[in-house]
C-alpha positions as CSV (number, residue, x, y, z in Angstrom):
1,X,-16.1,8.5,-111.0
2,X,-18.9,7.4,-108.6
3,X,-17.9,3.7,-108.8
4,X,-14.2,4.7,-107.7
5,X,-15.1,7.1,-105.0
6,X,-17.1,3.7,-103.7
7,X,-14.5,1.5,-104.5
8,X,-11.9,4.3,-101.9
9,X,-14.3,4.4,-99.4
10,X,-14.9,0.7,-99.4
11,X,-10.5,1.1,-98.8
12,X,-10.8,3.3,-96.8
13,X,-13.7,1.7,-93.9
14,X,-11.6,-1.4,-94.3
15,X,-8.6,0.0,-93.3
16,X,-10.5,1.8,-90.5
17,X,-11.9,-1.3,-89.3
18,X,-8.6,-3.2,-89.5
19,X,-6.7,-0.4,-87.3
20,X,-9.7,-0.9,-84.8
21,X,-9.2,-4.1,-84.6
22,X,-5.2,-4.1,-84.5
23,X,-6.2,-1.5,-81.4
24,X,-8.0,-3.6,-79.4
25,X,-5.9,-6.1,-79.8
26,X,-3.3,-4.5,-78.4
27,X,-5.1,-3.1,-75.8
28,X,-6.3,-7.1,-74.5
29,X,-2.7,-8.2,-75.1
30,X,-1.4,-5.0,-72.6
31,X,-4.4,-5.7,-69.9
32,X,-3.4,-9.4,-69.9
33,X,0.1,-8.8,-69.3
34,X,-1.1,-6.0,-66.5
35,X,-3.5,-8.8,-64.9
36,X,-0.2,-11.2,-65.1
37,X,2.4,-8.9,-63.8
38,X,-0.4,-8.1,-60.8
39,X,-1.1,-11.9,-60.3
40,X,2.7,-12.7,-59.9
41,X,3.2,-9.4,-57.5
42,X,0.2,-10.6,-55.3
43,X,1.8,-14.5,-55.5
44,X,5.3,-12.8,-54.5
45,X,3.5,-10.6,-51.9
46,X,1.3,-13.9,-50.4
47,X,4.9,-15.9,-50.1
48,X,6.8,-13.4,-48.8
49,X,3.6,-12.4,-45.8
50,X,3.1,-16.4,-45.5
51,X,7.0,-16.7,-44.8
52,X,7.3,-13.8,-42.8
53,X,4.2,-15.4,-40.8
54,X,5.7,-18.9,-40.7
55,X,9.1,-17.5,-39.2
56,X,7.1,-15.5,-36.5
57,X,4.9,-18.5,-35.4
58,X,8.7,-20.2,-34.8
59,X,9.5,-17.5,-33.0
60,X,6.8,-17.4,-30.8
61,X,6.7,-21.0,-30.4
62,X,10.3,-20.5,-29.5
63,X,9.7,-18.7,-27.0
64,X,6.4,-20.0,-25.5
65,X,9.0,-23.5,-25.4
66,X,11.6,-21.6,-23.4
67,X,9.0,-20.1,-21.2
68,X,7.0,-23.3,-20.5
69,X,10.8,-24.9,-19.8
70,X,11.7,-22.3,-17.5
71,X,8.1,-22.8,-15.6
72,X,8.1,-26.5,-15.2
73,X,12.0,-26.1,-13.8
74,X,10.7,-23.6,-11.8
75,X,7.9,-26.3,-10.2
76,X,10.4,-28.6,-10.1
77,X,12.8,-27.3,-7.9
78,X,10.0,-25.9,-5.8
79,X,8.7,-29.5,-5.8
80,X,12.3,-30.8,-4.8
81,X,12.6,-28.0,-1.8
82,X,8.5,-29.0,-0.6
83,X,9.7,-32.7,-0.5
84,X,13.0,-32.0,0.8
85,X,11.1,-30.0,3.7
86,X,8.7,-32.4,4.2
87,X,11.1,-35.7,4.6
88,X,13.1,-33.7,7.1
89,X,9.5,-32.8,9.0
90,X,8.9,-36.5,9.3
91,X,12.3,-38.2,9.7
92,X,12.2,-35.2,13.1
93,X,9.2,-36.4,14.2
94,X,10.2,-39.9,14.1
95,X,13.3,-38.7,16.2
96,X,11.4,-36.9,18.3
97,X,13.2,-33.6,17.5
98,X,11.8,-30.1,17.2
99,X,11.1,-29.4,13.9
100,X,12.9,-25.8,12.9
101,X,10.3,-25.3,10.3
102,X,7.1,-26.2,12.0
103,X,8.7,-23.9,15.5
104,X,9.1,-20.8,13.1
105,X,5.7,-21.4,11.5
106,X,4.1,-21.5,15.1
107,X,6.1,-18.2,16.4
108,X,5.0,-16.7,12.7
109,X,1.8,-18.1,13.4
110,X,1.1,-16.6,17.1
111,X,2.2,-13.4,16.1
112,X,-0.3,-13.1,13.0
113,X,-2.9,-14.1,15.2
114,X,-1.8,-11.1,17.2
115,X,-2.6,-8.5,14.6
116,X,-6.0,-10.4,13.8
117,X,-9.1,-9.3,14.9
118,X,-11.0,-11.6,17.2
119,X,-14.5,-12.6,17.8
120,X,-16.5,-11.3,20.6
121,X,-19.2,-13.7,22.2
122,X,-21.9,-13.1,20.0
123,X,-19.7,-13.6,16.9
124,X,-18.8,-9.8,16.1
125,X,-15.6,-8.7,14.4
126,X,-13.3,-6.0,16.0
127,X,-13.0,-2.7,14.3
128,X,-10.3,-4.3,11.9
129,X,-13.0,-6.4,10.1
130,X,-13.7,-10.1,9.6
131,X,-12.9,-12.3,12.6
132,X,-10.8,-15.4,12.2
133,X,-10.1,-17.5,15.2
134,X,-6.9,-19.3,14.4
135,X,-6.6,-23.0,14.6
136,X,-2.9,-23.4,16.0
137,X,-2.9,-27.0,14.0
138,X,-4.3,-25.5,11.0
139,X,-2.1,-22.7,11.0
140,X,1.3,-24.1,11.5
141,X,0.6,-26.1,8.2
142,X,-0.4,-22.7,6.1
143,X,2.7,-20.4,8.3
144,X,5.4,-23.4,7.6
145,X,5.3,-23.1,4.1
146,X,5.4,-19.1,4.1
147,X,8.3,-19.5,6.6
148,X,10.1,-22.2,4.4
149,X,13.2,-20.4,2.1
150,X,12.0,-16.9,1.9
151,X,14.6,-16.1,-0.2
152,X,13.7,-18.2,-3.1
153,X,11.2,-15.8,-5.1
154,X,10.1,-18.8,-7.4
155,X,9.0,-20.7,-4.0
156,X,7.4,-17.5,-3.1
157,X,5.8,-17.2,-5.7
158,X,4.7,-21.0,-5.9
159,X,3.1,-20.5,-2.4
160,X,1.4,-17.2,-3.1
161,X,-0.3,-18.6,-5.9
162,X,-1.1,-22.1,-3.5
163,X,-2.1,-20.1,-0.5
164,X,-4.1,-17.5,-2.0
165,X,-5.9,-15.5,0.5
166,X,-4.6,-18.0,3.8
167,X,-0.9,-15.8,2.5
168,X,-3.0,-12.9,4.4
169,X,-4.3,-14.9,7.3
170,X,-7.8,-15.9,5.9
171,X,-7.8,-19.6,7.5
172,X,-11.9,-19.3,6.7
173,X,-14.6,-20.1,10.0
174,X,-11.8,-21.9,12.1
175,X,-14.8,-21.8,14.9
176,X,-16.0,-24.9,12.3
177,X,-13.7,-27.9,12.5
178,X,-15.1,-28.9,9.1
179,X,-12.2,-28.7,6.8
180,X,-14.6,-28.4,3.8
181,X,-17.7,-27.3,3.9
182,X,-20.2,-27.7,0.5
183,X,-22.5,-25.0,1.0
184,X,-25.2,-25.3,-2.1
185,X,-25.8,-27.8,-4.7
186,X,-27.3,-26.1,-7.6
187,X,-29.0,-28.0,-11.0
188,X,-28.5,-25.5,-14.1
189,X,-30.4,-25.7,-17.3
190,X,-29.9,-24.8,-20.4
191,X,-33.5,-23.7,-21.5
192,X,-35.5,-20.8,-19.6
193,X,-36.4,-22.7,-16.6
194,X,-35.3,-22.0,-13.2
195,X,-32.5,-23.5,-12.1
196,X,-33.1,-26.2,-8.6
197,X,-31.3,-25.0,-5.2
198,X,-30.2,-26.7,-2.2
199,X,-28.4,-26.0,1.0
200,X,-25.6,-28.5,2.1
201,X,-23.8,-26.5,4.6
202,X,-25.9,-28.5,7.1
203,X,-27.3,-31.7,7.9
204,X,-31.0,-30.6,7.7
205,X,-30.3,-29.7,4.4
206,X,-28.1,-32.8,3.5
207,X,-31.7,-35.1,4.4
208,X,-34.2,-32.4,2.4
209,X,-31.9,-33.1,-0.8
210,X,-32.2,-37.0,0.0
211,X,-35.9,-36.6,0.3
212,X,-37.1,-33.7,-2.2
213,X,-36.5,-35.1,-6.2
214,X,-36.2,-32.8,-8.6
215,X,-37.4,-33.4,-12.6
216,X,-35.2,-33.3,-15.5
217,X,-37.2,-33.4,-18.9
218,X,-36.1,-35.9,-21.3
219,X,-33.5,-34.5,-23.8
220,X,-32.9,-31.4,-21.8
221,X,-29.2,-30.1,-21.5
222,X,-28.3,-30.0,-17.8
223,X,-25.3,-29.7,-15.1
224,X,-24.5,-29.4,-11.4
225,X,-22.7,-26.6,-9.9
226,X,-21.8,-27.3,-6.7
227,X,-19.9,-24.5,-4.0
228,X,-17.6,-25.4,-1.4
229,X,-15.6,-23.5,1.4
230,X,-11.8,-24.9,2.3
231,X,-11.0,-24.0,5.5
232,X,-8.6,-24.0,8.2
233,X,-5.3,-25.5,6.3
234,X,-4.7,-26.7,2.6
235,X,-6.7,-29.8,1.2
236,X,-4.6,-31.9,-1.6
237,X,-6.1,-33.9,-4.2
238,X,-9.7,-33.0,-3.5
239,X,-12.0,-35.1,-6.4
240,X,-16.1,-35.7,-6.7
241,X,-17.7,-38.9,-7.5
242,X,-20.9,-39.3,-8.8
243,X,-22.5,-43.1,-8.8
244,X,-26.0,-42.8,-10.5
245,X,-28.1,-46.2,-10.7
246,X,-31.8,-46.5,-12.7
247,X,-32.6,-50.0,-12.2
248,X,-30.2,-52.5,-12.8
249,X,-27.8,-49.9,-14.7
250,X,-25.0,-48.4,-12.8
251,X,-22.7,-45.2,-13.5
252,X,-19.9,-44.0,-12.1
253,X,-18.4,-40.7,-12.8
254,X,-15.0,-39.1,-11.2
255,X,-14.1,-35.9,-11.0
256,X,-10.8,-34.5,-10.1
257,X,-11.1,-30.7,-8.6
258,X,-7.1,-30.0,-7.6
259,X,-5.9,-28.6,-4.1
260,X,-7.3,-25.7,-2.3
261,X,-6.0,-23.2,0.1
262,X,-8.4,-22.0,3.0
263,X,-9.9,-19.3,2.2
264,X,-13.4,-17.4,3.5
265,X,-14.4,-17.0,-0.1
266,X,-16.3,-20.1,-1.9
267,X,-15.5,-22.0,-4.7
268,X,-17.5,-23.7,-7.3
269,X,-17.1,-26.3,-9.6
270,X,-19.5,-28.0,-12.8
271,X,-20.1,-31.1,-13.9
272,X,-19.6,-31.8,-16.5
273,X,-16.9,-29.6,-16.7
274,X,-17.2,-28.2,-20.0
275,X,-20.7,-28.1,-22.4
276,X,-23.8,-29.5,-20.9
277,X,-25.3,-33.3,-19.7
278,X,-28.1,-34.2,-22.2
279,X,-30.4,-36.3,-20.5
280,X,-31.8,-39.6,-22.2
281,X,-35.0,-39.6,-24.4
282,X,-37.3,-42.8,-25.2
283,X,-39.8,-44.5,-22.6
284,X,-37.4,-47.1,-21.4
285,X,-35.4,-43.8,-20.5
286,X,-37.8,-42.3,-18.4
287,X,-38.2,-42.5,-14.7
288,X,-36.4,-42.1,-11.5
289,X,-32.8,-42.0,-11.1
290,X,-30.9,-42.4,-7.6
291,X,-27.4,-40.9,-7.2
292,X,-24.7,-41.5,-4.2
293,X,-22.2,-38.4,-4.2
294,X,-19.3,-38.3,-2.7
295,X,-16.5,-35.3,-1.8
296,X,-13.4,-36.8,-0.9
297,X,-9.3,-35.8,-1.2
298,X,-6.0,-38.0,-1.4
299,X,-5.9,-39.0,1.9
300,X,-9.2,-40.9,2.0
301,X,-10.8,-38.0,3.9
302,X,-14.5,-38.1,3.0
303,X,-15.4,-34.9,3.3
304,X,-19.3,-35.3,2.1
305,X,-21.3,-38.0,1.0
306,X,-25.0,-37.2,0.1
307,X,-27.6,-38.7,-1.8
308,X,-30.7,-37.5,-4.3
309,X,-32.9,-38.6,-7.1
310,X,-34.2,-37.4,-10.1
311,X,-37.3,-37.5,-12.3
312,X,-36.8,-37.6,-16.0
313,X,-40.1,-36.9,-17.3
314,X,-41.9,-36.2,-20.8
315,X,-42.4,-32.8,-19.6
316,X,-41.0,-30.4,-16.5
């Protein structure tokens, strides 16, 4: 009797065992086809967001193509109408005629100097605010474009965003004939160290730049930030060149800034433009560098040429 109670148990934990195993089984074979049917709803949900995110970058590009199109018509016509304007200015001058454009700018011209407040003799403003003494050549230029096809609001437009503050009557100091004046030539650096500062507005300061060096430390990240005023009427094509000569090695950088409105406000630009100038490193590197600057716009106007040198050194 012992031996077969054994021999049924030994049956029995077998078949216990077996429907164990035949249980987890089972339960792998269900979780696998779980993790799979997940798997290929995730892969469905990926392709459908990746599609739906494809067909909106189309749209989007779409419509950023229209927009751009609609933009550079826009500039075109307003280029056409500035030229148009322009060829009849000269071909009336040529004639001798009165030009409509440039009589309407002077009348708008006379009467916005009207509402301005002028300068007293010790350079006071009126109770309106700042003074601006109107240039009557200078402000024909800035007057015949806002008196040139009113009624074209993408012109308008155009001119308001060329003008800037002139649109309001802010011709800068017309009491300086200077048509740009650079007012500071600043050396920025990249590590703590304070940045180098000169004055350019006048000619005093033009010769302590020429005669006062500055050091640059070898491998040091660098630029130049140098601020200018436009005044008086608009300059086109304004551009900075840099010639830099250590010994018998020459370079020549140019730098084209874009056209300004006169305004009292300064603006700035850097060079380089974008990251930072590393200077050399080595001996042969070291020593003094001369540089010839020049500020000049399309018409050959040479606005500011000034010189300086540089140091570059082991240490500041």
């Amino acid at each position: 009797y012992a031996a077969i109670e054994r021999a049924q148990n030994q049956r029995l934990a077998a078949s216990a065992l077996d429907a164990e195993q035949a249980a987890r089984v089972a339960a792998d074979e269900h979780a696998s086809a779980l993790a799979a049917a997940e798997r290929s709803a995730n892969q469905d949900f990926a392709s459908n967001a990746a599609e739906t995110e494809r067909v909106r970058r189309l749209s989007l590009s779409a419509d950023a193509d229209a927009a751009a199109n609609a933009e550079r018509e826009d500039n075109r016509r307003v280029s056409l109408r500035l030229m148009d304007a322009e060829q009849q200015r000269r071909v009336a001058e040529g004639r001798g005629e009165v030009d409509p454009i440039a009589e309407s700018a002077r009348n708008a011209t006379s009467e916005l100097v009207q509402t301005l407040p002028v300068a007293d003799e010790e350079g006071d403003a009126g109770a309106g605010g700042a003074a601006y003494q109107a240039s009557a050549a200078a402000s024909s230029d800035v007057a015949a474009l806002l008196a040139a096809d009113n009624e074209d609001e993408s012109l308008a437009r155009y001119k308001a965003q060329l003008l800037g503050a002139a649109a309001n009557g802010d011709l800068g100091d017309t009491s300086d004939p200077r048509h740009v004046v650079v007012e500071e030539f600043r050396v920025m650096f990249e590590e703590d160290v304070p940045d180098v500062v000169y004055n350019l507005s006048t000619p005093e300061g033009v010769e302590h730049l020429a005669n006062t060096p500055f050091t640059i430390k070898e491998g040091a990240n660098y630029k130049f930030r140098i601020q200018f005023r436009v005044q008086h009427q608009i300059v086109s094509g304004l551009g900075y060149t840099a010639q830099r000569r250590k010994g018998v090695f020459s370079v020549k950088d140019d730098v084209r800034l874009g056209s300004y409105g006169p305004q009292s406000a300064p603006h700035e630009f850097f060079f380089p433009k974008r990251g930072w100038e590393q200077a050399p490193r080595g001996m042969m590197a070291r020593g003094r560098v001369n540089s010839r600057d020049t500020i000049a716009d399309s018409d050959g106007v040479e606005h500011l040429n000034f010189s300086y040198t540089f140091n570059i050194a082991k240490r500041w």
